[in-house]
MMTF fields as JSON, N, C-alpha, C and O atoms, coordinates in Angstrom:
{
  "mmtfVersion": "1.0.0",
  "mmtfProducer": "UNKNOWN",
  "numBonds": 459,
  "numAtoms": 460,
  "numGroups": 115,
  "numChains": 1,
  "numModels": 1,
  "chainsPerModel": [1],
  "groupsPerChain": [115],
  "chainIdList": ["A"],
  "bondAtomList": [4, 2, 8, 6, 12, 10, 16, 14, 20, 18, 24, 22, 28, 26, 32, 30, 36, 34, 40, 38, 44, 42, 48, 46, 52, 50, 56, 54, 60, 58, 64, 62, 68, 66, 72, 70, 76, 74, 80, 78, 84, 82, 88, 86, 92, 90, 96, 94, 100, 98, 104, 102, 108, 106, 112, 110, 116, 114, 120, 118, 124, 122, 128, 126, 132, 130, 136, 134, 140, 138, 144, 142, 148, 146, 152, 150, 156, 154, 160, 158, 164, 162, 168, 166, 172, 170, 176, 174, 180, 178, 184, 182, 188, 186, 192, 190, 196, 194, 200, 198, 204, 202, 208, 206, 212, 210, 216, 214, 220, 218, 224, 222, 228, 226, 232, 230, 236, 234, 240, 238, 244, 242, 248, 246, 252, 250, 256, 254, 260, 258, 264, 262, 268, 266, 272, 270, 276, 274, 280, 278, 284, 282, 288, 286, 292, 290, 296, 294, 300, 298, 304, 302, 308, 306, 312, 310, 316, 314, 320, 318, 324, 322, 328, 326, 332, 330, 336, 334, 340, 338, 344, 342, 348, 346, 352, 350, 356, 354, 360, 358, 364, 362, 368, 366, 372, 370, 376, 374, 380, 378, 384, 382, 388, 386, 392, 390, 396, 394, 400, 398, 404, 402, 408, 406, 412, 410, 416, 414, 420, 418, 424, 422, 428, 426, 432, 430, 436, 434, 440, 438, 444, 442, 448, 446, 452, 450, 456, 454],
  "bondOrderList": [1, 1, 1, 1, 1, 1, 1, 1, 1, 1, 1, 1, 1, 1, 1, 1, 1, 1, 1, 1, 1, 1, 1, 1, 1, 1, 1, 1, 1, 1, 1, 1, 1, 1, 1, 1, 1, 1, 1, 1, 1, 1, 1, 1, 1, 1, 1, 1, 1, 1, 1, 1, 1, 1, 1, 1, 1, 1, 1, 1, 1, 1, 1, 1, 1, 1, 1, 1, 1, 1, 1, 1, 1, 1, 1, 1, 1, 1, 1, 1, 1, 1, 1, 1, 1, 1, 1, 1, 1, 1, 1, 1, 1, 1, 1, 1, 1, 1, 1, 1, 1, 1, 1, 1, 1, 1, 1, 1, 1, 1, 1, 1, 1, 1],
  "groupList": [{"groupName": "UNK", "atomNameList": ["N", "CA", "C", "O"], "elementList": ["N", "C", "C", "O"], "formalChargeList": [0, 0, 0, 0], "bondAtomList": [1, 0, 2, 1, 3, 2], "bondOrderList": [1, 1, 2], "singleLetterCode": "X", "chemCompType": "L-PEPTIDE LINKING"}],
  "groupTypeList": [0, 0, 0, 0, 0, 0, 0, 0, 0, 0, 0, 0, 0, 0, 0, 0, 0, 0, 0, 0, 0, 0, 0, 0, 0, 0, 0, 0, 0, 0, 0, 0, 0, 0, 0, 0, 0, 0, 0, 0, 0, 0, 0, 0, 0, 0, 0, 0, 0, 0, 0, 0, 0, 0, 0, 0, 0, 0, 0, 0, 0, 0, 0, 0, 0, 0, 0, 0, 0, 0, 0, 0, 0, 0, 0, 0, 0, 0, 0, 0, 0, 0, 0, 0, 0, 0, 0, 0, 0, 0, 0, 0, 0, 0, 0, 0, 0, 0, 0, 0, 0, 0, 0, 0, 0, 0, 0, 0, 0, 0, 0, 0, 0, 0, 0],
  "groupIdList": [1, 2, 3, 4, 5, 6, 7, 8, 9, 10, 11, 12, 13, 14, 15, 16, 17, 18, 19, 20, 21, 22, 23, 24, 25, 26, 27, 28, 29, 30, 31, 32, 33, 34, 35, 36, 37, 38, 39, 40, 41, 42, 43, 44, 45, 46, 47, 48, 49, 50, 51, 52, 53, 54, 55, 56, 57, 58, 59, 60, 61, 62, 63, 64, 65, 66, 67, 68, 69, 70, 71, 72, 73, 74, 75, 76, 77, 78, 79, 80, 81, 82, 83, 84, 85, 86, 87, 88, 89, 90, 91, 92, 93, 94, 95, 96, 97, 98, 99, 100, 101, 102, 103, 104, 105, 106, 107, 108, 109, 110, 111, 112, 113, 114, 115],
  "secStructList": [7, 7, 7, 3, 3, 7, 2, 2, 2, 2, 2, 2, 2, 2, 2, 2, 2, 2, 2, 6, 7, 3, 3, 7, 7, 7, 1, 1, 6, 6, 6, 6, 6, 1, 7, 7, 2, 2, 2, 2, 2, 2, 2, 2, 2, 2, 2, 2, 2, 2, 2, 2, 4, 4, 4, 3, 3, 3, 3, 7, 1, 1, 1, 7, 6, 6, 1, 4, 4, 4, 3, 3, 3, 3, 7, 5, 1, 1, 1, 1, 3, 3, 2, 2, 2, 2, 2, 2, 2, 2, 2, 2, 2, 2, 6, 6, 6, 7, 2, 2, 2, 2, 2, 2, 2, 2, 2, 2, 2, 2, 2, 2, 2, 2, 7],
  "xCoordList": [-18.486, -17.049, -16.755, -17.163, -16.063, -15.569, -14.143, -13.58, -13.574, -11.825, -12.289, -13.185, -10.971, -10.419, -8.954, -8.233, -8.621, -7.296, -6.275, -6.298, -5.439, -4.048, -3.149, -2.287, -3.291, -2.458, -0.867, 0.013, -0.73, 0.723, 1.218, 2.298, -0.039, 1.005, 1.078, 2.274, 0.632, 0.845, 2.216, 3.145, 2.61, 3.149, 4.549, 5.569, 4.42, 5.688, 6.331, 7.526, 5.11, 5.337, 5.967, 6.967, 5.591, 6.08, 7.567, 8.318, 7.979, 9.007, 10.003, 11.205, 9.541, 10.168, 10.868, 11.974, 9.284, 9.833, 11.032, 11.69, 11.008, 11.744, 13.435, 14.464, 13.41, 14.699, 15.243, 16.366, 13.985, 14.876, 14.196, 14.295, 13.496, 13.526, 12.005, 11.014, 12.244, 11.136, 11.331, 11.9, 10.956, 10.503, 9.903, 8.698, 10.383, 9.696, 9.296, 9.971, 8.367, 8.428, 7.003, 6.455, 6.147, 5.77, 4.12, 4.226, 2.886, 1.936, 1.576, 1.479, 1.401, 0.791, 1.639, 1.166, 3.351, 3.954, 3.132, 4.145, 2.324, 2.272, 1.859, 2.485, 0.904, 0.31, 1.535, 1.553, 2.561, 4.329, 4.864, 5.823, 4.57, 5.728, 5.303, 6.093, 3.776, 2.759, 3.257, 2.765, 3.769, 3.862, 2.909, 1.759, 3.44, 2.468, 1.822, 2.203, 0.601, 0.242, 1.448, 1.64, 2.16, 3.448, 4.222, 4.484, 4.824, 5.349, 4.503, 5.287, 3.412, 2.512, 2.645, 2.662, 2.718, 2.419, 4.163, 4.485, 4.943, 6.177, 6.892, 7.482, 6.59, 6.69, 5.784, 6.296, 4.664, 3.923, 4.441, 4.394, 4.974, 5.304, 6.546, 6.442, 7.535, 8.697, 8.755, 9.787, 7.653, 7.252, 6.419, 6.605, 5.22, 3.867, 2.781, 2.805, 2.238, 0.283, 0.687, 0.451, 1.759, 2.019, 2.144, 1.273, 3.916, 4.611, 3.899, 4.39, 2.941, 2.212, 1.289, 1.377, 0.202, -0.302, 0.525, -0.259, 1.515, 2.168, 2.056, 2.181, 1.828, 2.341, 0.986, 0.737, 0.211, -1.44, -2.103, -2.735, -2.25, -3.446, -4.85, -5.302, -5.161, -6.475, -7.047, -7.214, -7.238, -7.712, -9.283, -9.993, -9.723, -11.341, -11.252, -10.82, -11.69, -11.171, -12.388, -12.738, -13.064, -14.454, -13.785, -13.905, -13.146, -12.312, -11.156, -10.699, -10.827, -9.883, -8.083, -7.213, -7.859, -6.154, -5.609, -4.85, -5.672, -4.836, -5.453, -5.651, -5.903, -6.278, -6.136, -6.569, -5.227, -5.01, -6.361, -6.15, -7.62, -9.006, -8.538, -8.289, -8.504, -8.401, -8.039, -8.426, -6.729, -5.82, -5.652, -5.187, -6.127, -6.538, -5.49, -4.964, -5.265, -4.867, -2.991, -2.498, -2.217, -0.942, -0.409, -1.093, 0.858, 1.838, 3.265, 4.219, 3.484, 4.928, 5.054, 4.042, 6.042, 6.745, 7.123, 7.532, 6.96, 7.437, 9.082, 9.756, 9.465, 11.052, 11.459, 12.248, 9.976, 10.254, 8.737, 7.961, 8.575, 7.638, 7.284, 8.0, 6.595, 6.412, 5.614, 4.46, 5.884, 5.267, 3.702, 2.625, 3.694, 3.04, 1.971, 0.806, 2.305, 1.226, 0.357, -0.855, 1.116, 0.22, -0.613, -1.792, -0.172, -1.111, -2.091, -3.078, -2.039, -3.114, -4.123, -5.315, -3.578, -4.264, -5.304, -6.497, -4.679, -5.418, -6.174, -7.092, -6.346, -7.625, -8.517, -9.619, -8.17, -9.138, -10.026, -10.934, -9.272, -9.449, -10.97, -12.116, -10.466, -11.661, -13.162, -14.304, -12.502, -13.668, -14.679, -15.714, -14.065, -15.307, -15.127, -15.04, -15.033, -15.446, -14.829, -15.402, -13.533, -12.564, -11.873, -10.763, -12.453, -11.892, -10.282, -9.462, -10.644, -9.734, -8.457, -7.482, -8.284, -7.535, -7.113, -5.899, -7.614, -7.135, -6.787, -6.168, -6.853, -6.301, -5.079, -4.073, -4.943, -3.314, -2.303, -1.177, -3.214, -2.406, -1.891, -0.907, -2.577, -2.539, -1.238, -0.409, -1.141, 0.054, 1.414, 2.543, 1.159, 2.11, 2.366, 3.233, 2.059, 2.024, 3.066, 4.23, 2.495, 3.232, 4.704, 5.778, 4.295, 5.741, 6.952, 8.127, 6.385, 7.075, 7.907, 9.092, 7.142, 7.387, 8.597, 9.485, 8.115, 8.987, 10.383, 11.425, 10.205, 11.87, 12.523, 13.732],
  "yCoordList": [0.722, 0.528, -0.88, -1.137, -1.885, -3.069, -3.433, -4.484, -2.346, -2.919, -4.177, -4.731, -4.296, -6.448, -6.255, -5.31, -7.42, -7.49, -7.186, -8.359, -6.696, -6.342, -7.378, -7.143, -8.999, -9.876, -9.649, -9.97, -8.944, -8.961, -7.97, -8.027, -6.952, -5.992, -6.655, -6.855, -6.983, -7.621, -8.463, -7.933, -10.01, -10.159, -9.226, -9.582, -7.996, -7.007, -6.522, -6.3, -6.388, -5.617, -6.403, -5.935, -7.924, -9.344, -9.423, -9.934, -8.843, -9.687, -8.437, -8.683, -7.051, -5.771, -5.763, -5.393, -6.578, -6.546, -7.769, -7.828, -8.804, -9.985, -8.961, -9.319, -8.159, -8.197, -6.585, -6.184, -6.245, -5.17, -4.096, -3.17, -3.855, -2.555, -1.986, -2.002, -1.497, -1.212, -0.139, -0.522, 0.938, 1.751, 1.768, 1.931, 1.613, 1.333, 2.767, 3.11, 3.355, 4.38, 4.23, 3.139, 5.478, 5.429, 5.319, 5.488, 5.136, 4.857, 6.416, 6.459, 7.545, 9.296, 9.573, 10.346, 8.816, 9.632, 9.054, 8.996, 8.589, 8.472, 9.81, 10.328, 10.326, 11.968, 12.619, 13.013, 12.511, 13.291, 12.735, 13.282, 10.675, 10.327, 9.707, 9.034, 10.005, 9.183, 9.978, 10.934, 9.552, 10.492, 11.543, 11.479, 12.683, 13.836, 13.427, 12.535, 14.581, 13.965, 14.202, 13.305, 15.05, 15.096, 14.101, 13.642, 13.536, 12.685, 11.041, 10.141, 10.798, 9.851, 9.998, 9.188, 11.599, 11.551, 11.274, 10.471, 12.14, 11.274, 9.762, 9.266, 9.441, 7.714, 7.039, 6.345, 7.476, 6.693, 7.075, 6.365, 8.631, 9.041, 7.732, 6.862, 7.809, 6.99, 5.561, 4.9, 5.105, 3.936, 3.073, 1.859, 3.836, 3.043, 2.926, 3.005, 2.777, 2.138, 1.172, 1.189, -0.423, -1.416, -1.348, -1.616, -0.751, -0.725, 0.248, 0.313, 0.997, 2.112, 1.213, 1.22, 0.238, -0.582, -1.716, -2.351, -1.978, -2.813, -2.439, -3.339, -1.223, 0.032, 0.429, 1.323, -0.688, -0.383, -1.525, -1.88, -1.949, -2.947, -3.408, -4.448, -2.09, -2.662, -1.918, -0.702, -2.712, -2.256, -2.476, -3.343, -1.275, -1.649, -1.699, -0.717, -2.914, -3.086, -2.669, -2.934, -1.896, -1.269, -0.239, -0.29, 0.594, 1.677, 1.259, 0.136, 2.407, 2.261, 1.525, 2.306, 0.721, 0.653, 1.552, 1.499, 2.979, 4.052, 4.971, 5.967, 5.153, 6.755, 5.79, 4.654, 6.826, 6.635, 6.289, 5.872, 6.281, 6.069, 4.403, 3.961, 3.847, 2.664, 1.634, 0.533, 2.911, 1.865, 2.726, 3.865, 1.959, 2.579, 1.622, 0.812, 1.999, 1.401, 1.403, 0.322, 2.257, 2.58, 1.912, 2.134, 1.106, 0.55, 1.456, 0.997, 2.463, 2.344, 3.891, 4.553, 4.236, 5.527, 5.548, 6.53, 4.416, 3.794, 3.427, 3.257, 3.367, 3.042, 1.55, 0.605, 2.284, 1.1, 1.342, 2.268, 0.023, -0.017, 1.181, 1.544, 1.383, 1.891, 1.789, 2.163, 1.357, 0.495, 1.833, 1.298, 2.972, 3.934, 3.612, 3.648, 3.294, 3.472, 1.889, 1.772, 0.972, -0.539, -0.151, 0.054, 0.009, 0.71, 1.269, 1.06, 2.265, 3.105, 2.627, 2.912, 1.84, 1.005, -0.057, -0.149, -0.843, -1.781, -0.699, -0.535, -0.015, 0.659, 0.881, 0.375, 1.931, 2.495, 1.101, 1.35, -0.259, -1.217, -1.694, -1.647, -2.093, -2.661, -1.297, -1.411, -0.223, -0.005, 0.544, 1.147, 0.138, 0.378, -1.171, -1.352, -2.526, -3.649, -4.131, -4.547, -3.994, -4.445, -5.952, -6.284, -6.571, -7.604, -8.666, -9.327, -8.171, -8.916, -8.306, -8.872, -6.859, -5.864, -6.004, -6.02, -6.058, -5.443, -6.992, -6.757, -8.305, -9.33, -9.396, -9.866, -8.948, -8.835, -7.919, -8.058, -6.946, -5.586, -5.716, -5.067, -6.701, -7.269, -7.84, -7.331, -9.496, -10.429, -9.611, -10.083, -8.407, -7.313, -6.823, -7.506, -6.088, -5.435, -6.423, -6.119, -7.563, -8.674, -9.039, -9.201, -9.123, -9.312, -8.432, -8.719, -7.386, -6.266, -5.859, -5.725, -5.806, -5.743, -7.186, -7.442, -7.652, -9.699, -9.483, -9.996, -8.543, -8.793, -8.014, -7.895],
  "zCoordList": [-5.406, -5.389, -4.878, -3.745, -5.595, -5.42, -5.012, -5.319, -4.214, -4.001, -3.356, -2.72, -3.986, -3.501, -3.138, -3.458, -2.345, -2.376, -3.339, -3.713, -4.047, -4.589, -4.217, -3.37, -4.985, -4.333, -4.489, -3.69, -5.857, -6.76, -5.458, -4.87, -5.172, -4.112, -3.063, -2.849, -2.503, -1.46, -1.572, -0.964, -2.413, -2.803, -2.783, -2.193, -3.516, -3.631, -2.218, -2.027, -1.118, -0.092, 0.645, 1.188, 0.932, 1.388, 1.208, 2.039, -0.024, -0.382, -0.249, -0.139, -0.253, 0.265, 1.6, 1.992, 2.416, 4.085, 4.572, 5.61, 3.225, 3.465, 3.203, 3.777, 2.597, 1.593, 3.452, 3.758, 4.061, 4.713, 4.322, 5.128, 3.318, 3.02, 3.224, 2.494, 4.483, 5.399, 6.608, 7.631, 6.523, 7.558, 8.469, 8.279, 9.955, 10.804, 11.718, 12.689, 11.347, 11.902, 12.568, 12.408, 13.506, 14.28, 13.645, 12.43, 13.956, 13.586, 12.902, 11.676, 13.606, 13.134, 11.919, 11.086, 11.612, 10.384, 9.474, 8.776, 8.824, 7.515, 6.968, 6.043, 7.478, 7.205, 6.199, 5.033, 7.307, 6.386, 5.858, 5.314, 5.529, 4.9, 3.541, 2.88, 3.065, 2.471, 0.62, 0.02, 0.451, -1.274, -1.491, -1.057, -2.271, -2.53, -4.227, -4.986, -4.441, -5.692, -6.582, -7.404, -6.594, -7.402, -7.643, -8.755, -6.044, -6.203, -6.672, -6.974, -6.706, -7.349, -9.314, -10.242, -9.174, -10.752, -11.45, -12.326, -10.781, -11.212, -11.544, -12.503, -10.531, -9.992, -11.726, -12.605, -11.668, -12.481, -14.215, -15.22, -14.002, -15.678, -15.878, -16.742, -15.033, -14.917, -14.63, -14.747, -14.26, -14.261, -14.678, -14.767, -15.02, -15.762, -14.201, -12.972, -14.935, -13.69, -12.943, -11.734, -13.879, -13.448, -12.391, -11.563, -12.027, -10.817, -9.994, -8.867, -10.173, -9.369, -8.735, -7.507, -9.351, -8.767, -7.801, -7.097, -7.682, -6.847, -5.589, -4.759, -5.155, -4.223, -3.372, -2.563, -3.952, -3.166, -2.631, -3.626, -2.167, -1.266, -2.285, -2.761, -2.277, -2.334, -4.101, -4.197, -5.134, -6.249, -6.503, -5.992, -7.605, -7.463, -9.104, -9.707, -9.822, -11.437, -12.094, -13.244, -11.111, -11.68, -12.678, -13.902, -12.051, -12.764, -13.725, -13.939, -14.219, -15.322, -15.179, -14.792, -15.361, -14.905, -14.717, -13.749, -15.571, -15.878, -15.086, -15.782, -13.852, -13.009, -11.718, -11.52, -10.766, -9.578, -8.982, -7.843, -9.251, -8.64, -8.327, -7.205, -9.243, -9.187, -8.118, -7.727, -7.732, -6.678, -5.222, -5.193, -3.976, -2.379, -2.187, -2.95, -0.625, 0.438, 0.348, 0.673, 0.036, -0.704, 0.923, 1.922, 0.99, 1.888, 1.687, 2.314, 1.035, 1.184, 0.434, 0.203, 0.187, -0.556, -1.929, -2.548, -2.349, -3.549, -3.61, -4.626, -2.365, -2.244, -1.257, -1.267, -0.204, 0.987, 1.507, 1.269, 2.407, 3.125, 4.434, 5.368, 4.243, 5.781, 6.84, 6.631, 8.036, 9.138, 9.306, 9.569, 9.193, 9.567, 8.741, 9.138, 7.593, 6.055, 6.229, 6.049, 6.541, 7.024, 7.992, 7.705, 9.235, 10.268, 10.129, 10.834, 9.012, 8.676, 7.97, 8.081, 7.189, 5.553, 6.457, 6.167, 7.592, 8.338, 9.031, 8.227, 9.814, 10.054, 9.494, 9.704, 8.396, 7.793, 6.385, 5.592, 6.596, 5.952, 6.588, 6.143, 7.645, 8.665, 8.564, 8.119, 9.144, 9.533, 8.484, 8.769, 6.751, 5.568, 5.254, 4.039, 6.12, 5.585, 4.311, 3.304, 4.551, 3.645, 4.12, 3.704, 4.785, 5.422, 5.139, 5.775, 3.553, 3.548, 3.407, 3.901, 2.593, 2.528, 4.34, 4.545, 5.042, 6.741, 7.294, 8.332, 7.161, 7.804, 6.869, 7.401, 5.336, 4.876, 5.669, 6.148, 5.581, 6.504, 7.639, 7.997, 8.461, 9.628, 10.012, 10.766, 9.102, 8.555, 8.004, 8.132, 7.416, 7.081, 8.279, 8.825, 8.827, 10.302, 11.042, 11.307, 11.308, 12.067, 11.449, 12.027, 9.801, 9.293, 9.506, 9.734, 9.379, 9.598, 11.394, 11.7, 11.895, 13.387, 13.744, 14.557, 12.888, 13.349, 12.789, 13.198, 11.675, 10.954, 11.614, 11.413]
}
């Protein structure tokens, strides 16, 4: 498995937290606030892979564009950011050696907390 950074998402999430639209909630909600597979498979019938990939960190282009396999490290609800889901994404980033996925997460984290 080869995930890499998700620059476009990154990019999206940047410019999410610039505009406000960001959840600052506590580090444990993501568990409750993280989209269900339902709500993943909706989002994507109504939207495409594109905008589904925006919504993730970290992609591995080993896999197919078109199956959620593809795309780890999800930042947000598909509405807004959420401070819980960065938090999480930078942990679990670092400790499988994602380095670079977890110093974005990081700069997010900070962005986020700053606005």
């Amino acid at each position: 498995m080869t995930v890499k950074l998700n620059r476009k998402a990154l990019d999206h999430a940047r410019g999410l937290v610039e505009k406000g639209t960001v959840v600052r909630d506590e580090r444990d909600d993501w568990s409750e606030d993280a989209p269900s597979a339902d709500a993943e498979n909706a989002f994507i019938e109504k939207h495409g892979w594109e905008q589904y990939a925006l919504w993730h960190l970290g992609e591995d282009a080993e896999k197919n564009e078109e199956t959620k396999g593809r795309y780890s490290f999800p930042y947000g609800d598909f509405a807004k950011v959420h401070r819980c889901a960065v938090i999480s994404l930078e942990s679990r980033a670092a400790q499988n050696d994602h380095d670079d996925i977890a110093r974005a997460s990081k700069k997010l984290l900070e962005q986020v907390d700053g606005e």
